[in-house]
N, C-alpha and C positions, 0 to 999 in steps of 0.2 A: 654297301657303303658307297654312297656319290662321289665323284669327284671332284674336286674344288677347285673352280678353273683359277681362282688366285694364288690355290698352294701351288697348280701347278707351273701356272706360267713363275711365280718367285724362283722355284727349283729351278723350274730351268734356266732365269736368269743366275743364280748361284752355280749353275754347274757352266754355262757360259765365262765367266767370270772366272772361275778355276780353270779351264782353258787358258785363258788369256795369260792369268797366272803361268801358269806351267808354262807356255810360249815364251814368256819373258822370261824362264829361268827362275823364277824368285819362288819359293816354299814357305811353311809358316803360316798365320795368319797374318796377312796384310792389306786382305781388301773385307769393305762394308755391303752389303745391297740392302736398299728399302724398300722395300715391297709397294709402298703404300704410293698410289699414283700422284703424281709422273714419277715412274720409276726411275729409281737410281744408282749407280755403284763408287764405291771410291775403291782406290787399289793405291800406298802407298807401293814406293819402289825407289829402287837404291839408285841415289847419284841427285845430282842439284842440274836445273835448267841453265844454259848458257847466260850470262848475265844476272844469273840471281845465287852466289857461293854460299851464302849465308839462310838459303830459304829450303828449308824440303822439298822434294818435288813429289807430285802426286797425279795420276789416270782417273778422270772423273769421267763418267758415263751420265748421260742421260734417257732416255725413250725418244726425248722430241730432238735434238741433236745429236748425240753418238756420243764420240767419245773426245776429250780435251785433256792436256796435260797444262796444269796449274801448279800454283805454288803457294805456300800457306804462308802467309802474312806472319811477322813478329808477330801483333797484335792478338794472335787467336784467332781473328774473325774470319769470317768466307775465303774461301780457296781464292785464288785471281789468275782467270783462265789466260794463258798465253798463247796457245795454238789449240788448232780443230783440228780433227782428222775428216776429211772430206768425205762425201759417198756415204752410203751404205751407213746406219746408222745401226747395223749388228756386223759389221764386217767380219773375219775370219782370225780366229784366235792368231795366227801367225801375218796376217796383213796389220791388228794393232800394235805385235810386238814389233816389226820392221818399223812402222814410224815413229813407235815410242821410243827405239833405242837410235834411231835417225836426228831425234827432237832433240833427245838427251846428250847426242853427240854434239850438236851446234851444225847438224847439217842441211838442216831446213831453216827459211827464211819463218818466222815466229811473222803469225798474220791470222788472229783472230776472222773467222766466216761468217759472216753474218747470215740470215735467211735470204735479205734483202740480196745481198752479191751473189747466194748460191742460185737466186730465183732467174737473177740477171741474165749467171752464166750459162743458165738453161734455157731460157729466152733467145739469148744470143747466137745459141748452137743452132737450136730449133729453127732460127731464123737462114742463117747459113746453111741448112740439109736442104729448109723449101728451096732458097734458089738459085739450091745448086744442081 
């Protein structure tokens, strides 16, 4: 029997994701993955974002950016991302849980990352090694 590189790259995104799970302490089912490209995760988890008492809060992942803590709108509709977690868009099950329980504390400044700023700040550095 062949192996199917989408079942297995999914699993392995579902067993990443239980990682993360398990870093943050939280059991049960409370996260989603979508297989289907651009891949995706949600993981609810317990506690509200600084400034929103009233909004759930939730760990959304993506493939093309990593991973963001949002918040789900009265409304129903789309999550609304409030912070990125920088770097490494698979980072280390215990590198997402430190900044997710950091975010969820109010001890990070809430500062959505664009492509455009991350390209900048790579730009930037890159420019600062030449010449230095």
């Amino acid at each position: 029997m062949a192996l199917d590189f989408e079942d297995a790259a999914t699993s392995a995104l579902r067993e990443y994701v239980r990682l993360v799970t398990k870093a943050l302490g939280l059991s049960g089912e409370c996260s989603v993955v979508q297989a289907e490209r651009p891949a995706s995760a949600y993981l609810a988890v317990d506690g509200h974002l600084p400034g929103f008492p009233e909004c759930d809060a939730a760990l959304v992942w993506d493939e093309r950016r990593g991973w963001a803590a949002a918040v789900e709108s009265d409304s129903g509709q789309d999550l609304v991302v409030r912070e990125r977690l920088d770097g490494d868009v698979l980072p280390a099950p215990g590198v997402v849980a430190s900044w997710a329980n950091e975010v969820l504390r109010g001890e990070t400044v809430p500062r959505p990352v664009t492509d455009l700023t991350r390209r900048l700040r790579t730009s930037s550095t890159a420019g600062l090694s030449r010449t230095a």
